[in-house]
C-alpha positions in Angstrom: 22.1 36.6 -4.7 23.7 35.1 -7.8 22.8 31.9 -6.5 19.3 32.7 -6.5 19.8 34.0 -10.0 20.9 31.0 -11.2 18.3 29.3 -9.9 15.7 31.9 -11.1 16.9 31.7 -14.7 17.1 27.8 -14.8 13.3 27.8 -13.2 12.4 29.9 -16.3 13.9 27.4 -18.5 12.2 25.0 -17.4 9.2 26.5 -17.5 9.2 27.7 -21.0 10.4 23.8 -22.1 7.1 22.2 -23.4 8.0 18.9 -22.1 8.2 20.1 -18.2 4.4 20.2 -17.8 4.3 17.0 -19.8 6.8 14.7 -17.4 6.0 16.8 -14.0 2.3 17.2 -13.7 0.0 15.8 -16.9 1.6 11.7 -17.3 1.5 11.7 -13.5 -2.0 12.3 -12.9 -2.6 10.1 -16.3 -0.5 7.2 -14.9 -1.9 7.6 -11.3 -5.4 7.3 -12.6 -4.9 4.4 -14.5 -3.0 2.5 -12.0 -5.5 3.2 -9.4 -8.1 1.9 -11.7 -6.4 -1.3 -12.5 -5.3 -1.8 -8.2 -9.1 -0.8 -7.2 -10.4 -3.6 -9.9 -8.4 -6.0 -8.3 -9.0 -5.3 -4.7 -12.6 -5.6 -5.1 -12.3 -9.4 -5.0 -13.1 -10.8 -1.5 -9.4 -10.8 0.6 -10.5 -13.0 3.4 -9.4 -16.7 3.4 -11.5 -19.5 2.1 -12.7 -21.8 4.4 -13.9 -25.0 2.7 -17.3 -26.3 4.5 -19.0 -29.5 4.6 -22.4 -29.6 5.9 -24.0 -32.7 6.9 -26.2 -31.6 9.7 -29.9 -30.6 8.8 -30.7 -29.0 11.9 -30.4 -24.7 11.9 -27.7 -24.4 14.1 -25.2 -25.6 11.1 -26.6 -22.7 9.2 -26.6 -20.6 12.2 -22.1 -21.4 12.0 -22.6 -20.6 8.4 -23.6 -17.8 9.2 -21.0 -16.2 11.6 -18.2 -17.8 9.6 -19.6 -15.0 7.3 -19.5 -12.3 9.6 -15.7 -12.7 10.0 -13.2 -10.1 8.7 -10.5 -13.0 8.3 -12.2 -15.8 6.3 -15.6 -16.7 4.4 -16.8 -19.8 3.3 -17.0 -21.4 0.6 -18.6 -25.0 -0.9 -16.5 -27.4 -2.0 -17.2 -30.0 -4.4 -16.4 -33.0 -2.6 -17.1 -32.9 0.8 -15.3 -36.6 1.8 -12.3 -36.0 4.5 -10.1 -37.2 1.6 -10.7 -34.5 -0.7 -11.2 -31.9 2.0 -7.3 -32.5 3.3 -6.6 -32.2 -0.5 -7.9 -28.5 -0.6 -6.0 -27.3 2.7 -2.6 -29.5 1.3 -3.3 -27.8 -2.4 -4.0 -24.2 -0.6 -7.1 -24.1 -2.2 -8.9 -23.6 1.0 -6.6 -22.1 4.3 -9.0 -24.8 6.1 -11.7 -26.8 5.7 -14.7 -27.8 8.4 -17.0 -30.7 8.7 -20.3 -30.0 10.7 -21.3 -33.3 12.1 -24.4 -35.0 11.1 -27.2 -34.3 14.2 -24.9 -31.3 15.4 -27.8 -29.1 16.1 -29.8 -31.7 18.1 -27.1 -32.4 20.6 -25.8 -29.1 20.9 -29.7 -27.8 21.7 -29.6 -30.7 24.1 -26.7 -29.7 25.8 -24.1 -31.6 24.8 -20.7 -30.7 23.4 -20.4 -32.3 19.1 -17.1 -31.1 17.9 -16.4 -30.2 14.2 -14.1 -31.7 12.4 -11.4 -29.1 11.5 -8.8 -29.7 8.7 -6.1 -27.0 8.7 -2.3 -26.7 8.7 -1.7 -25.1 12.2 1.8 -24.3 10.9 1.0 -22.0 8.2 0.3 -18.1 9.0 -2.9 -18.6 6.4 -3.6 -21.5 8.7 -3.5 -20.2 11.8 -5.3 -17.3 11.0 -8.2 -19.1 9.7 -8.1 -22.0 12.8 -8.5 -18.7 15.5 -11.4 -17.3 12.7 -13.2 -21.2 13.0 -12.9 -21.6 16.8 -14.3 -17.6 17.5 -17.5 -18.4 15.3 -17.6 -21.4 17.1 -17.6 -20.3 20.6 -20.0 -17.1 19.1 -22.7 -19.9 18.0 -22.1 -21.6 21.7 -22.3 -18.2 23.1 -25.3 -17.5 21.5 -26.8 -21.0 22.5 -26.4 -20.9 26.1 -27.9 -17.1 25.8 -31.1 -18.6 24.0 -31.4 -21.5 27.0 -30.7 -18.9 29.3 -34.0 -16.8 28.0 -36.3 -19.6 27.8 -35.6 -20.8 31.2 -36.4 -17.1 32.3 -39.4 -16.9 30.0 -40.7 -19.6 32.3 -42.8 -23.1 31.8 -44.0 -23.6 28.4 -47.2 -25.3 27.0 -45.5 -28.0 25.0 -41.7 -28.8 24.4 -42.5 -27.4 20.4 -43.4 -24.0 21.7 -40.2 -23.9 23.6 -37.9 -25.2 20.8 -39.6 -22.1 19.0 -38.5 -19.8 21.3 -35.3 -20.9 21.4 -34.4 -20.9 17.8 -35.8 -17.4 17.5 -33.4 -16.1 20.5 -31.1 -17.7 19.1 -32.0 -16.2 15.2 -32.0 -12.7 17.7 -28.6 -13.4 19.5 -26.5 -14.7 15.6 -28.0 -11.9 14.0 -26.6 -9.4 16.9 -23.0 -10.6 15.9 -23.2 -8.7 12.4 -23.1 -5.3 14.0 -21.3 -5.8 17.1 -21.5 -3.1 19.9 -17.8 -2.9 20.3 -15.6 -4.0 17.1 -12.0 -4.0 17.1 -10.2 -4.1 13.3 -6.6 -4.9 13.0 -5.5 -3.6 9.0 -2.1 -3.5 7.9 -2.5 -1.3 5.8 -5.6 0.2 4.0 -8.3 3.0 4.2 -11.1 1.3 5.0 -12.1 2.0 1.1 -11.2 0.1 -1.9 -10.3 2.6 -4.5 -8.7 4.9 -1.7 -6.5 1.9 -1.5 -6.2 1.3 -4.8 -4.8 4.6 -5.2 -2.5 4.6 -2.0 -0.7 2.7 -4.4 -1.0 4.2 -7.6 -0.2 7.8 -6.3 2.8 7.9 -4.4 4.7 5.1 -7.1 4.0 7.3 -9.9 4.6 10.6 -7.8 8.2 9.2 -6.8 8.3 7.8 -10.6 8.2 11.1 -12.4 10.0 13.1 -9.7 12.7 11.4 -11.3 11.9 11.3 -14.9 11.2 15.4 -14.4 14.7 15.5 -14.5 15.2 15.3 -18.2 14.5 19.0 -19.0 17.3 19.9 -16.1 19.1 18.0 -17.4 19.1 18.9 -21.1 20.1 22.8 -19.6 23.1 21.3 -17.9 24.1 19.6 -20.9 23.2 22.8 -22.8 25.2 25.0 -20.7 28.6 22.6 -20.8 28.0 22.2 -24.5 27.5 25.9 -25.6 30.7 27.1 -23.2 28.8 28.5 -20.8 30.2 27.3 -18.0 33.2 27.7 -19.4 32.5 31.6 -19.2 30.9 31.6 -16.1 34.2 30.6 -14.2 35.9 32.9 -15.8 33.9 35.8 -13.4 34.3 35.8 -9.8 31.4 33.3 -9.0 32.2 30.2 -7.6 32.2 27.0 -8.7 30.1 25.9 -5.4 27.7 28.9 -6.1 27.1 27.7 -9.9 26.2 24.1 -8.2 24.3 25.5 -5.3 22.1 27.9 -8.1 21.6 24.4 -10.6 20.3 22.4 -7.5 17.9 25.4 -5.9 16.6 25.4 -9.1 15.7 21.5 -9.1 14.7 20.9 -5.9 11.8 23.9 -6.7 11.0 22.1 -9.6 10.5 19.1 -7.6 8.9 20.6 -4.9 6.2 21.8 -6.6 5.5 18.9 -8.3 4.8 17.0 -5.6 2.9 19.6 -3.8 0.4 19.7 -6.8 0.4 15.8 -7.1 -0.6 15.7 -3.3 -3.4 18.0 -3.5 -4.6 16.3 -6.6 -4.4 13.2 -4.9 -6.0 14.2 -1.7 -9.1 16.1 -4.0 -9.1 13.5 -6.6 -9.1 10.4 -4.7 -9.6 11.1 -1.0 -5.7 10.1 -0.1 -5.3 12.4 3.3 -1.8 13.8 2.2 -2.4 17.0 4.3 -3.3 14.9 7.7 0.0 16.5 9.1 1.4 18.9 7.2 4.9 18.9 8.7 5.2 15.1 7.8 4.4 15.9 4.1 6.5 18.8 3.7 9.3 16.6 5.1 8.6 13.8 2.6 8.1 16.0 -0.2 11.1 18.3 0.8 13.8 14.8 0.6 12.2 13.8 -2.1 12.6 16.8 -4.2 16.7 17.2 -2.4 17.2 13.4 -3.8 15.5 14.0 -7.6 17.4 17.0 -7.7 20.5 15.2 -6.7 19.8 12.5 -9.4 19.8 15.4 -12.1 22.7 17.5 -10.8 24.5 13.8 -11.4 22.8 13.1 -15.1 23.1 16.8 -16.2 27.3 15.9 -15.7 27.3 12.5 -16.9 25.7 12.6 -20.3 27.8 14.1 -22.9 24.4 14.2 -25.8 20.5 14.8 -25.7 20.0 11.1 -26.1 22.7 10.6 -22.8 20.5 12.2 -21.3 17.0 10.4 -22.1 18.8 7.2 -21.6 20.4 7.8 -18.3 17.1 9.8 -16.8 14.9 6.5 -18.0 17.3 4.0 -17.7 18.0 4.8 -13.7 14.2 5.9 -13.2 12.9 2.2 -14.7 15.1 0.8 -12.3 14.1 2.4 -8.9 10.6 2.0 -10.3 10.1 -1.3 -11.3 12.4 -2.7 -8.8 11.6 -0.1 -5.9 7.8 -1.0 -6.0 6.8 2.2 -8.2 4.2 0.0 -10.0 3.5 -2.5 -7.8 3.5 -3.7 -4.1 7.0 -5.1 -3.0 4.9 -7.6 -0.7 3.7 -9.4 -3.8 6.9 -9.8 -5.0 9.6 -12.8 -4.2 11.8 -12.5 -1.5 14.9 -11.8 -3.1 13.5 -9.3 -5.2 11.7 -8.0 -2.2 15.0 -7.5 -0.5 16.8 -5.7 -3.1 13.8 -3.7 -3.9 13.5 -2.3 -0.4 16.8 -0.7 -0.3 16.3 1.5 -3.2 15.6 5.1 -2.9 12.2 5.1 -4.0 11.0 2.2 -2.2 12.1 4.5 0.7 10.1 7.8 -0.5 7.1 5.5 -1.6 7.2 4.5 2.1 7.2 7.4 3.7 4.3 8.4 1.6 2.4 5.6 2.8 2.7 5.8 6.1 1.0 9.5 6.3 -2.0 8.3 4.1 -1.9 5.1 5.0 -0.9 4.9 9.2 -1.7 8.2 9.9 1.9 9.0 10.2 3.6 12.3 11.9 6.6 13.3 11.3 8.6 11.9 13.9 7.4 8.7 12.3 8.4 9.9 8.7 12.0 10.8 9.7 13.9 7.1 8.9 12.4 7.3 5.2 13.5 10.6 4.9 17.2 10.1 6.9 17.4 7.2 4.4 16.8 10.1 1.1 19.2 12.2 2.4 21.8 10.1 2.6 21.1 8.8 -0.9 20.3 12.6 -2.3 24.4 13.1 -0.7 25.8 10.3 -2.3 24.2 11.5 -5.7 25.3 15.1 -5.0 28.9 14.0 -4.2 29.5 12.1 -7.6 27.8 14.6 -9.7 30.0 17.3 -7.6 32.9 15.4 -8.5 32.0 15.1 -12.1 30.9 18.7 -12.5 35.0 19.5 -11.1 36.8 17.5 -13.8 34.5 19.1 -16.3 35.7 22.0 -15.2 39.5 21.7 -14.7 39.3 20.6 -18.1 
């Protein structure tokens, strides 16, 4: 029970300080919003890969390839200025272009006559970008042949025509049908490493679980001022002096954070799930998992700053100078993918690349909890580590 009041009177504390709703709920949903503004501005560009294309036949089949290189999901193309081999190899080597194609000149003829033109195709087979956009040319190819053989197939049916004009009409309009069915396909399969399937939701998958793992940390401040408060002012001093345990006075401090922090990100959840369509609450037991390490690890972080800083301005220093950290290098304000390698690296062993993660994969990859449980081993083993030291520390204040 004294536990529990321990806890009780720090919650109240922190609810009465002024700057608790400031760093736990409003600057979250602030700094959410206008991250997920600025990631949802810059996701609306087009993400497939350019494909540089030359056209030199007149016929409608070169349009036709047009056309479907459109319809992918992997590239779209564009036209390049020069369209000489030269300056086309340029492109690919400069990675202007992933690839670049060269529609033959009297392509349509000879394909309608059944023969086999190839295009020229420019690429760097090596590359991923490459390869990706080399499978993207050869399936709109073998769509346009598809679609081709489909037209000659329905003209031989429609039977004998009056003239060879009235059949080259009825080809090129089953073959306008047959390009045009490709747009909507019956069956469609969509392989997305991540993303819901709507630019500002994405935008804010982003946005909302940095800035919800940001200020889980920075919420610390206030609990951290009462520590210091209660060291400076003798209080603990006096507290040991009654028959409650050093363990107990710990176990109350952290109770006390970790509800703090648990509510925070409950509230941040919802609002992101109402706000901006983020499916948090897909499976509960997931996000009560993630949210549950993640408030055990901030309320290890402020057990551990509440006994290192010896002033009020300790404490603002150690809370933001630890908190920038994990942020800027844990991918808090930004995707670790765009970043170099080595920063990458480094970045993805930090605590709150770990919590952002887990977070991701529930809105993101539809996540359970079994899935969710390496993130959230990976918290709790950094949330111990933090508790340990600050254990530690919080003894030799003591004893002395």
């Amino acid at each position: 029970m004294r536990i529990l009041y321990l806890a009780m009177k720090d919650l109240s504390q922190i609810i009465r300080q002024k700057k608790s709703a400031l760093f736990l709920l409003i600057l979250p949903v602030l700094f959410t919003g206008l991250l997920g503004a600025v990631f949802t501005r810059n996701g609306q560009e087009d993400p497939r890969l350019p494909v540089a294309l030359a056209m030199r036949d007149a016929g409608a089949l070169g349009a036709y390839y047009e056309t479907l290189l459109g319809y992918s999901d992997t590239i779209h193309p564009t036209a390049p200025g020069q369209t000489d081999a030269a300056s086309l190899e340029q492109l690919v080597r400069s990675q202007k272009a992933a690839a670049a194609v060269i529609i033959p000149e009297g392509f349509s003829r000879q394909t309608l006559a059944g023969e086999s033109p190839r295009l020229t195709v420019i690429v760097d087979r090596n590359a991923p970008a490459g390869q990706a956009a080399d499978r993207a040319i050869q399936l709109a190819a073998t769509r346009l042949l598809g679609a081709v053989q489909t037209a000659r197939l329905g003209a031989e049916a429609h039977g004998p025509f009056g003239s060879e004009a009235a059949r080259q009409e009825y080809l090129l309009a089953s073959l306008a049908d047959a390009v045009r069915a490709w747009r909507d396909p019956l069956v469609r399969v969509t392989a997305r490493p991540a993303g819901t399937g709507n630019a500002a939701a994405d935008g804010f998958a982003q946005a909302s679980p940095g800035m919800m793992v940001f200020f889980a940390t920075i919420g610390m401040i206030t609990p951290g001022y009462l520590l210091l408060a209660e060291r400076r002012s003798r209080t603990l001093a006096r507290m040991l002096t009654t028959d409650i345990r050093r363990a107990e006075i710990i176990a109350g401090h952290t109770l006390a954070m970790f509800v703090a922090g648990f509510l925070q990100v409950i509230l941040l959840t919802l609002f992101g799930q109402a706000a901006f369509g983020l499916d948090y609450w897909r499976d509960p037991a997931a996000l009560l998992l993630m949210a549950g390490v993640l408030a055990l690890w901030s309320a290890a972080f402020g057990l551990l700053i509440g006994t290192l800083a010896r002033d009020e301005n300790q404490v603002v220093l150690l809370v933001m100078g630890a908190t920038l950290v994990f942020g800027f290098v844990g991918g808090a304000f930004f995707p670790l993918d765009l970043a170099g390698a080595a920063y990458a690296a480094v970045g993805r062993m930090m605590p709150s690349a770990w919590a952002i993660r887990g977070f991701q994969d529930i809105i993101l990859r539809a996540a359970g909890w079994k899935t969710v449980t390496g993130p959230a081993a990976i918290l709790v083993l950094y949330a111990l580590a933090f508790y340990a030291l600050a254990v530690l520390r919080f003894q030799s204040d003591a004893a002395r």
